[in-house]
DSSP file (Angstrom, degrees, kcal/mol; ACC not computed):
  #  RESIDUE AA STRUCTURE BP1 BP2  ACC     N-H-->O    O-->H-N    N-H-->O    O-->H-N    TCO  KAPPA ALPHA  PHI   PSI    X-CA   Y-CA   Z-CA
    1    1 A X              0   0    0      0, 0.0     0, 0.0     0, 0.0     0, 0.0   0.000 360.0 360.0 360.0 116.7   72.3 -134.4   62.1
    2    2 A X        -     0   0    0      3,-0.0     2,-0.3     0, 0.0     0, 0.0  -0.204 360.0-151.4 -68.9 161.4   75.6 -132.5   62.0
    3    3 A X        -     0   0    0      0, 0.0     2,-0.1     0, 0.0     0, 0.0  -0.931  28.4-122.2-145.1 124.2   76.0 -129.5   59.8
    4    4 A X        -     0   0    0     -2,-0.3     2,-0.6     1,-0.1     0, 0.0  -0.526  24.3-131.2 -80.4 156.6   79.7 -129.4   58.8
    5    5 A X        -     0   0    0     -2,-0.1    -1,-0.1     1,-0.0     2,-0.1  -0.745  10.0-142.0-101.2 126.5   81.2 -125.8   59.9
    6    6 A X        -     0   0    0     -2,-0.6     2,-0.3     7,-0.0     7,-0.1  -0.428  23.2-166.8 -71.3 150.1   83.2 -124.1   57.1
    7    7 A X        +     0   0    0      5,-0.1     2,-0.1    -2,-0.1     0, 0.0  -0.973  40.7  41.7-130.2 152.6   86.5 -122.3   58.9
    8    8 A X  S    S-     0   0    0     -2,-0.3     5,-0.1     5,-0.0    -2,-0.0  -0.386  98.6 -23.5 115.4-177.8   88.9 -119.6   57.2
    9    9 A X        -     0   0    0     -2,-0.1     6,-0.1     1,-0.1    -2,-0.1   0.083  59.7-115.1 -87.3 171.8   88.5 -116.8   55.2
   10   10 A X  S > >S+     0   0    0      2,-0.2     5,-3.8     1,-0.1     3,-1.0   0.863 117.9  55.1 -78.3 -32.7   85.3 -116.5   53.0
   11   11 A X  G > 5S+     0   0    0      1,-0.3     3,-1.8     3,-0.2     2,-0.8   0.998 103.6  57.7 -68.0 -54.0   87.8 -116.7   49.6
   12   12 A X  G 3 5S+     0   0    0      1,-0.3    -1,-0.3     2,-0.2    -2,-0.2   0.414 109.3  44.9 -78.9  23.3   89.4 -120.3   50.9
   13   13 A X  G < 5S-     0   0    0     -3,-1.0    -1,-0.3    -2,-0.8    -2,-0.2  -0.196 116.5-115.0-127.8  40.4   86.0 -121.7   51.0
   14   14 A X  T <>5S+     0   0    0     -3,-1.8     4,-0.6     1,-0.1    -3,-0.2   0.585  82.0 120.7  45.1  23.0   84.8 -120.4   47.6
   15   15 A X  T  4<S+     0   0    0     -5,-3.8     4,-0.4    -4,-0.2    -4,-0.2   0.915  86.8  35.0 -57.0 -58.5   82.1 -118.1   49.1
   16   16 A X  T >> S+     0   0    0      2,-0.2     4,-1.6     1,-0.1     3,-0.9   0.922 101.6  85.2 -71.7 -66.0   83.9 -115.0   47.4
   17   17 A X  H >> S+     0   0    0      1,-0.3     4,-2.7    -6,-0.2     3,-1.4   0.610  89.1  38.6 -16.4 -82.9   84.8 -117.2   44.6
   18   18 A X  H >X S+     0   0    0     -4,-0.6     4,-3.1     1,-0.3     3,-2.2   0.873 120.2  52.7 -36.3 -67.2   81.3 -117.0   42.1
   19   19 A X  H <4 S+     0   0    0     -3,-0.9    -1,-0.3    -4,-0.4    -2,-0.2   0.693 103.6  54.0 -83.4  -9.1   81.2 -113.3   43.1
   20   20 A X  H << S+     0   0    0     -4,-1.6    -1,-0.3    -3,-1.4    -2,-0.2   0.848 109.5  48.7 -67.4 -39.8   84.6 -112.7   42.1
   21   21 A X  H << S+     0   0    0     -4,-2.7    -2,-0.2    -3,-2.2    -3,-0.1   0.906  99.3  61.5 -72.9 -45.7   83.9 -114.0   38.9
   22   22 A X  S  < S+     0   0    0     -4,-3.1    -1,-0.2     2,-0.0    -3,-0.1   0.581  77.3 136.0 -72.8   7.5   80.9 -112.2   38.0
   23   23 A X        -     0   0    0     -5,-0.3     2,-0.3    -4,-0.2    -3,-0.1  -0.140  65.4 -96.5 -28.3 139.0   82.6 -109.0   38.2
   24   24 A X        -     0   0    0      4,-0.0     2,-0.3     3,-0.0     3,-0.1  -0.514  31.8-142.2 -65.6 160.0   82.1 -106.7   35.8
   25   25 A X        -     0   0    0     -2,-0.3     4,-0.2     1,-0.1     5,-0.0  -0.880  11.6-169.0 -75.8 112.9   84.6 -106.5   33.1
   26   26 A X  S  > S+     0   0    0     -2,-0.3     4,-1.5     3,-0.1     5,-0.3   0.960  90.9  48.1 -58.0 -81.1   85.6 -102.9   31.6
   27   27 A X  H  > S+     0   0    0      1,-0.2     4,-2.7     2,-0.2     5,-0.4   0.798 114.4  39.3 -39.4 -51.5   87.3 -104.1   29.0
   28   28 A X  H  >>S+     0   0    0      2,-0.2     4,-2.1     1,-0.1     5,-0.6   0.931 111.5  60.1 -75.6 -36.0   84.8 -106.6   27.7
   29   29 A X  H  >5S+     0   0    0     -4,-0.2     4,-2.3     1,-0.2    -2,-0.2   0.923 108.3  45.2 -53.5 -69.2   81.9 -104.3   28.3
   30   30 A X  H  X5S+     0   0    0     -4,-1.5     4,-2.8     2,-0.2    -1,-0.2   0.820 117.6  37.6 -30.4 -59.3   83.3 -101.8   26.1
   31   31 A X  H  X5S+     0   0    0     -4,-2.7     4,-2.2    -5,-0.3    -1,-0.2   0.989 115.9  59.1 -69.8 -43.9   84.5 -104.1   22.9
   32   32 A X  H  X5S+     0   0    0     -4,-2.1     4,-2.6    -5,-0.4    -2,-0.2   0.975 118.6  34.0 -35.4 -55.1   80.7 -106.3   23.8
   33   33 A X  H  X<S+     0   0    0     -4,-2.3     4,-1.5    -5,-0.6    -1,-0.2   0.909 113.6  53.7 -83.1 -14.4   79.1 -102.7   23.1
   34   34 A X  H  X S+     0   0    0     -4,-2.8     4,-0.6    -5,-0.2    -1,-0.3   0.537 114.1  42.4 -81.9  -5.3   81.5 -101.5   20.5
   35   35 A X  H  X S+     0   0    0     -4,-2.2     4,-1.7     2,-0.1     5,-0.3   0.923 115.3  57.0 -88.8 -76.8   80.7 -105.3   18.1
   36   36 A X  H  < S+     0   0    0     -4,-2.6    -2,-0.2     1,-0.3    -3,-0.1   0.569 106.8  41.6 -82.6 -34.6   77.2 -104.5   19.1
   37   37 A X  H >X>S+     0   0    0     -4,-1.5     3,-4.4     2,-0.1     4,-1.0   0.945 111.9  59.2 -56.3 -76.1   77.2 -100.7   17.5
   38   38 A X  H 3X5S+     0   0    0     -4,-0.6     4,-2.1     1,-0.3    -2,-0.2   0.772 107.0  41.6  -3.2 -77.0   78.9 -102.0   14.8
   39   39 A X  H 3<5S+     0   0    0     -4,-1.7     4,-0.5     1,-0.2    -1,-0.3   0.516 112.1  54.7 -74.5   1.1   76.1 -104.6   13.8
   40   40 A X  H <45S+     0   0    0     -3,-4.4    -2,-0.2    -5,-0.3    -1,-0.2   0.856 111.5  39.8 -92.2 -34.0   73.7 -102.4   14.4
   41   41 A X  H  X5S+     0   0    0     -4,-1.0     4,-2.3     2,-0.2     3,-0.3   0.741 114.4  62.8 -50.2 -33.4   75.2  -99.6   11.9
   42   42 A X  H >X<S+     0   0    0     -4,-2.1     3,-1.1    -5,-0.6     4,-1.0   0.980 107.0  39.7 -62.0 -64.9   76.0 -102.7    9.7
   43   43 A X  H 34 S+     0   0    0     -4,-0.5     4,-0.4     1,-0.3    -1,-0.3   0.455 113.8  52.3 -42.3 -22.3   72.3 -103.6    9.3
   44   44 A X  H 3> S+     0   0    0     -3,-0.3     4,-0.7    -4,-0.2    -1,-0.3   0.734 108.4  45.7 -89.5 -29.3   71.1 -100.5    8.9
   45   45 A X  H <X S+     0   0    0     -4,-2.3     4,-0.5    -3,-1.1    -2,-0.3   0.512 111.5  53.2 -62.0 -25.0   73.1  -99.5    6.5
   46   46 A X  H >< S+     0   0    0     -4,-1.0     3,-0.8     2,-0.3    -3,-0.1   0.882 110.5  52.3 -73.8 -42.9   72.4 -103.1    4.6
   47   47 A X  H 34 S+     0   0    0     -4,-0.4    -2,-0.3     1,-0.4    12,-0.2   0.843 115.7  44.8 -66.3 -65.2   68.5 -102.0    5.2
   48   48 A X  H 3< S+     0   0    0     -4,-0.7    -1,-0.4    10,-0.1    -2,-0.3  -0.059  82.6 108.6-173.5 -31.7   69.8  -98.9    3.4
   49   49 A X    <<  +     0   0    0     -3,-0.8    10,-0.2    -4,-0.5    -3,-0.0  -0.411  32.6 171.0 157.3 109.3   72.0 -100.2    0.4
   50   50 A X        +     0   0    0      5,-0.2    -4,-0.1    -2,-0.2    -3,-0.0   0.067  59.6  85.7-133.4  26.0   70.1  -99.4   -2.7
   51   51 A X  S    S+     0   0    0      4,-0.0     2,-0.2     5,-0.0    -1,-0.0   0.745  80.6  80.9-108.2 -49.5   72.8 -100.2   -5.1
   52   52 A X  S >> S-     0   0    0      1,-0.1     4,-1.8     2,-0.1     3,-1.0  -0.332  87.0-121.5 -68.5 141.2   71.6 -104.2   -5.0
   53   53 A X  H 3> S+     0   0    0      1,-0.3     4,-1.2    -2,-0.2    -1,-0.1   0.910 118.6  44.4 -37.8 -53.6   68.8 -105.6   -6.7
   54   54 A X  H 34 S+     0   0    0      2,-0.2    -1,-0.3     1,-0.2     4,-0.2   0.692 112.2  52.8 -84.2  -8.2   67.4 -106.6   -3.3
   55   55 A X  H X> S+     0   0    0     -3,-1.0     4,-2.7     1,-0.1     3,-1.5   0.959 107.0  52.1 -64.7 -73.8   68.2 -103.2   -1.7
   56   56 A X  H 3X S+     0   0    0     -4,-1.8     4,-0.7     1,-0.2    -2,-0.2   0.660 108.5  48.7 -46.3 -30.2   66.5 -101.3   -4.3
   57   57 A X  H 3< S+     0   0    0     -4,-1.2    -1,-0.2    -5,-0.4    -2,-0.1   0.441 107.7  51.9 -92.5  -7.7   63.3 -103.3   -4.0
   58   58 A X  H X> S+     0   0    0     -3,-1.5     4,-2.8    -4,-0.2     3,-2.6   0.833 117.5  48.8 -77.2 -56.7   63.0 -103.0    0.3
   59   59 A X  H >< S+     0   0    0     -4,-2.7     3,-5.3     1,-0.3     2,-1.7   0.706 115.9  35.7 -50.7-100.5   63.5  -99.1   -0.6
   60   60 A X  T 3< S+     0   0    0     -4,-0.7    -1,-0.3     1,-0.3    -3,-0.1   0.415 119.6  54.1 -36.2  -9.7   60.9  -98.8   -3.3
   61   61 A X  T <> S+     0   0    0     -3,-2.6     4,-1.5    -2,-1.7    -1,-0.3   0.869 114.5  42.2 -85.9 -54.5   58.6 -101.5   -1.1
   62   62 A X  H XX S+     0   0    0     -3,-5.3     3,-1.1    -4,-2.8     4,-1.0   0.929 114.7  48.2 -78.0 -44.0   59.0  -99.1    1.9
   63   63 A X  H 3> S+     0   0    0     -4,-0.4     4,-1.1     1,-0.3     5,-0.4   0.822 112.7  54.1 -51.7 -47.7   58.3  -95.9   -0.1
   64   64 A X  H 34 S+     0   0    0     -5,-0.4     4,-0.3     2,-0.2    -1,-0.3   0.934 103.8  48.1 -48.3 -56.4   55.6  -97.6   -1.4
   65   65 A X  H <X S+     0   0    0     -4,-1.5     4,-1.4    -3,-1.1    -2,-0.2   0.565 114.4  50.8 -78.2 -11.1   53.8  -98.7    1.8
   66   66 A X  H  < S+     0   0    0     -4,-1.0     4,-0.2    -5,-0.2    -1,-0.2   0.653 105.3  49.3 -98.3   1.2   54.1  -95.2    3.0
   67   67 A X  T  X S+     0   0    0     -4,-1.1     4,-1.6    -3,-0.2    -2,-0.2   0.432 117.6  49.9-118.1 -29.7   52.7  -93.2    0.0
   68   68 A X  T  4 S+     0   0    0     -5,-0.4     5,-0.3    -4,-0.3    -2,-0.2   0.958 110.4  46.0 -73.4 -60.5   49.8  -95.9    0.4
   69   69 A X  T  < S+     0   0    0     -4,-1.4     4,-0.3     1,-0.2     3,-0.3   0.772 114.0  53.6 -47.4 -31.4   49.3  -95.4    3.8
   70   70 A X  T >> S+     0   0    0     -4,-0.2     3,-2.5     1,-0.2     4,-1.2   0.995 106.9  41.9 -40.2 -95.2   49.4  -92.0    3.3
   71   71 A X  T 3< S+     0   0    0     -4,-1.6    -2,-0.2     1,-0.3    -1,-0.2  -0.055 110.4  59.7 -84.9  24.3   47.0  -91.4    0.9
   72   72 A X  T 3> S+     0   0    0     -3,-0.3     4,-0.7    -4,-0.1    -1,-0.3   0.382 107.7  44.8-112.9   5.2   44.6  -93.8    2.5
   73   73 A X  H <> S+     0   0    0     -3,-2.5     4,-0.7    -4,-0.3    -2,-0.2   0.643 116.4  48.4 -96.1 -36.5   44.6  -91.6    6.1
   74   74 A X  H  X S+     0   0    0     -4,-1.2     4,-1.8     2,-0.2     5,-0.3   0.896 109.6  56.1 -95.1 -30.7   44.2  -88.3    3.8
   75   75 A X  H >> S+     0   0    0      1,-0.2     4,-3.2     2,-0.2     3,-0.5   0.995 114.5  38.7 -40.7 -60.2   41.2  -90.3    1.9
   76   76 A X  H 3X S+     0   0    0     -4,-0.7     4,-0.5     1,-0.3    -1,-0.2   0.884 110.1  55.1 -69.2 -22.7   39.4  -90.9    5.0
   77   77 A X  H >X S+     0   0    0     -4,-0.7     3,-0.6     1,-0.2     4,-0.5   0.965 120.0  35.0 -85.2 -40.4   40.1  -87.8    6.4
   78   78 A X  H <X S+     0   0    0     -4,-1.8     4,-2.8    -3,-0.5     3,-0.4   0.843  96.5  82.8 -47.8 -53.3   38.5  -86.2    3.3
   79   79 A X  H 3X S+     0   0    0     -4,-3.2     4,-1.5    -5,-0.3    -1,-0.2   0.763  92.8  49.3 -36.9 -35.9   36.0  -88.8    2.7
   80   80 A X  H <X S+     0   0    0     -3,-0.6     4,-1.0    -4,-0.5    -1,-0.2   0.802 104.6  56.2 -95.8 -46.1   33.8  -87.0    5.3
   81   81 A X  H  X S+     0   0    0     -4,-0.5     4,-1.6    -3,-0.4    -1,-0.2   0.646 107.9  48.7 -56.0 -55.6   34.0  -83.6    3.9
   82   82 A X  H  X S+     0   0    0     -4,-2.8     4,-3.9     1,-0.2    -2,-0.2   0.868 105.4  52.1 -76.2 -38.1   32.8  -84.7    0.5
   83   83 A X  H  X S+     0   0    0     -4,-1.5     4,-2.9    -5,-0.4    -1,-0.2   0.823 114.3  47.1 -64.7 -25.9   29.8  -86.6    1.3
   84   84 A X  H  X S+     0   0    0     -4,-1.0     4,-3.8     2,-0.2    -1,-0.2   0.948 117.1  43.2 -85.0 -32.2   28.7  -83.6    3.3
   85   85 A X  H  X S+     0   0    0     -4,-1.6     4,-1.2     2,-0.2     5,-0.4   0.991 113.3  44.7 -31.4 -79.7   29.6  -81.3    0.5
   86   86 A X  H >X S+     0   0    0     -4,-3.9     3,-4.5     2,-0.2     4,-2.6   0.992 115.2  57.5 -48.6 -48.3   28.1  -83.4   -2.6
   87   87 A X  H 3X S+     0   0    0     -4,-2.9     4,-1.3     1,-0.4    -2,-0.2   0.960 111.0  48.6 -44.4 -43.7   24.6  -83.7    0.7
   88   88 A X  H 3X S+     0   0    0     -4,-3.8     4,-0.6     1,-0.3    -1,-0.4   0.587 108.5  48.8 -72.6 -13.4   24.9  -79.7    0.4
   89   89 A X  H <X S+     0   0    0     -3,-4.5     4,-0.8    -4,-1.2    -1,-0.3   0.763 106.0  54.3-107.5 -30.0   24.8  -79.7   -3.2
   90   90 A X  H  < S+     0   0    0     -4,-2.6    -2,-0.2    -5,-0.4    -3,-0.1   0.677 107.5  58.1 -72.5 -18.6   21.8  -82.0   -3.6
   91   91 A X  H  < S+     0   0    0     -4,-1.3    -1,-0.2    -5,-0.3    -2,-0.2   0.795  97.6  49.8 -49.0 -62.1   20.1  -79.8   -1.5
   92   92 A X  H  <        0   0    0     -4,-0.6    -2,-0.2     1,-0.2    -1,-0.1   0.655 360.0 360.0 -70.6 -15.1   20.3  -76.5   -3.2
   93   93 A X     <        0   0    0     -4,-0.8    -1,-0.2     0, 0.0    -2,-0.2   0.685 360.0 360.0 -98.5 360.0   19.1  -78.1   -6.4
């Protein structure tokens, strides 16, 4: 079995080639990250946008789940406090 032998520079037998192409790019890296900011301000700002009917109802949604969450972490944290409280009171009487 023969193995053919490639002769000549590495570029005239495409060796180089592929890695020539997958250079980075400045230029594209740069506009790629500057679209990619973009849509990420866009979207957050969309998230954000409380002037639309569906804007106004994430906001009040989100505000919502955090005033819940809230004031079901400061119940518990309380919770403990009272029973021992109200124990102490049944006690003295």
């Amino acid at each position: 079995m023969r193995t053919a032998r490639r002769t000549g520079t590495p570029t005239e037998n495409g060796l180089n080639a592929v890695s020539a192409r997958d250079a980075p790019d400045p230029e594209f890296n740069a506009r790629t990250a500057r679209v990619l900011r973009r849509e990420a301000l866009r979207s957050a700002a969309q998230e954000l946008n409380t002037t639309s009917a569906a804007g106004l109802e994430q906001a009040l949604s989100r505000i919502s789940d955090e005033v819940t969450s809230d004031a079901i972490e400061r119940q518990a944290l309380t919770a403990p406090n009272k029973a021992k409280k109200a124990a102490g009171e049944r006690a003295i009487v």
